[in-house]
C-alpha positions as a Python dict, from the first residue, in 0.01 Angstrom:
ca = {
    (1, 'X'): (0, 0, 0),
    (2, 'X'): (114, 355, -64),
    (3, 'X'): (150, 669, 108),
    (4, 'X'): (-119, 819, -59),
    (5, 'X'): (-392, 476, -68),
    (6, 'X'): (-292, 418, 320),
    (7, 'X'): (-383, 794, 396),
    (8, 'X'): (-692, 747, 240),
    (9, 'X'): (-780, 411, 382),
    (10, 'X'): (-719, 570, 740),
    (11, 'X'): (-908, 929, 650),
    (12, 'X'): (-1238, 677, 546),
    (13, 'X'): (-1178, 442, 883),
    (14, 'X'): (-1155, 779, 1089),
    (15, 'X'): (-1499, 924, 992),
    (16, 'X'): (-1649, 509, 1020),
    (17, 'X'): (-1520, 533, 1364),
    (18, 'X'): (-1678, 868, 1403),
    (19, 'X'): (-1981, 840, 1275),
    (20, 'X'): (-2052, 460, 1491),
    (21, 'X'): (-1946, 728, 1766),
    (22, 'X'): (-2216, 906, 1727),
    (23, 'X'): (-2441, 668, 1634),
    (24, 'X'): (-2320, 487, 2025),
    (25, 'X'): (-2372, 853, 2219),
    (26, 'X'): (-2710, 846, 2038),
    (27, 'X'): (-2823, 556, 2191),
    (28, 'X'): (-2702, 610, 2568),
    (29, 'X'): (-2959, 607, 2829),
    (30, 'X'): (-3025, 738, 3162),
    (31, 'X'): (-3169, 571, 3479),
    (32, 'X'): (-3521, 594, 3519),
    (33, 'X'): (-3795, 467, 3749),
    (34, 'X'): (-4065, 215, 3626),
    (35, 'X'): (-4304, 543, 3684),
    (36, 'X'): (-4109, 771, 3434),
    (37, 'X'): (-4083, 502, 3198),
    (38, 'X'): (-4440, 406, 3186),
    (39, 'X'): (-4535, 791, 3178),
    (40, 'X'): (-4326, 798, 2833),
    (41, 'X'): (-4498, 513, 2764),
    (42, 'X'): (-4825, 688, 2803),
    (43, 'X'): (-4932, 347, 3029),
    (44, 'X'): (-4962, 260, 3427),
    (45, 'X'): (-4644, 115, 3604),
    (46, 'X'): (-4890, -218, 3671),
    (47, 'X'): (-4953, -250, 3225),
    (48, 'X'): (-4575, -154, 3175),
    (49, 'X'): (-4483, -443, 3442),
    (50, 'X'): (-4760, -658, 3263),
    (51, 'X'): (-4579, -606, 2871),
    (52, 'X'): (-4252, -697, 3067),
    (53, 'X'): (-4376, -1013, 3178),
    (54, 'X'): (-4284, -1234, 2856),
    (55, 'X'): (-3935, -1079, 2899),
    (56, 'X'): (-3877, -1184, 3264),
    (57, 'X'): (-3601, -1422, 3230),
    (58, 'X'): (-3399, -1175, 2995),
    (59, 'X'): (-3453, -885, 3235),
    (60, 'X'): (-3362, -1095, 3510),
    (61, 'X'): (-3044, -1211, 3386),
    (62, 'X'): (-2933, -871, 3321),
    (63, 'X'): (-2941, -765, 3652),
    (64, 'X'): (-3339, -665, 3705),
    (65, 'X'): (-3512, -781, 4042),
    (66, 'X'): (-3901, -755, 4066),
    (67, 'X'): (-3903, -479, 4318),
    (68, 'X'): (-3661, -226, 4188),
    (69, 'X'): (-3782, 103, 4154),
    (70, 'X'): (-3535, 245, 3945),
    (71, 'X'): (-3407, 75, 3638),
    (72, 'X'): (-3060, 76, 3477),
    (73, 'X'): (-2973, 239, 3163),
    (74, 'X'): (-2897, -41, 2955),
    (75, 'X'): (-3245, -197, 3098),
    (76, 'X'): (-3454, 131, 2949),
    (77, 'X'): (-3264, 79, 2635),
    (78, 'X'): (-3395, -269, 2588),
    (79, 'X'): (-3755, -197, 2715),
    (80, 'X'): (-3769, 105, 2467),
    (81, 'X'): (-3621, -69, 2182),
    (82, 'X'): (-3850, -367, 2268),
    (83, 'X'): (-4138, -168, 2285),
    (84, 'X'): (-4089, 111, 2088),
    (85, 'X'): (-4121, 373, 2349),
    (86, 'X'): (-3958, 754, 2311),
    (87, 'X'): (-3756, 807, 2567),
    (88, 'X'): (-3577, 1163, 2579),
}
């Protein structure tokens, strides 16, 4: 490879890495309680649990117990990717 075709190949694998970058910061969550997350749901805390309920083993093996309040980020990712639910 030459100078010139190796600068090129690492200008194009730069902006890939950049633009998965952003695509990764656009997809970080926050902690939220079951309440918020059913509120941007637009549903109760007791439907929201309800939808979860096929899920339970998954959510439970990634850390979830029954009676948390407050759920972990990469939890709210996977309910609101599961269930298609705007979370800002």
């Amino acid at each position: 490879m030459n100078k010139k075709s190796r600068k090129k190949f690492l200008y194009v694998r730069a902006e890939s890495l950049l633009e998965n970058l952003f695509k990764l910061k656009m997809t970080i969550m926050k902690a939220m309680s079951k309440q918020q997350l059913a509120d941007a749901a637009g549903v109760s805390v007791k439907v929201l649990m309800s939808w979860c309920r096929p899920y339970r083993r998954n959510l439970e093996s990634m850390g979830l117990k029954p009676k948390d309040r407050v759920l972990p980020p990469h939890i709210v990712k996977f309910l609101a990717e599961k269930f298609c639910i705007d979370v800002d």
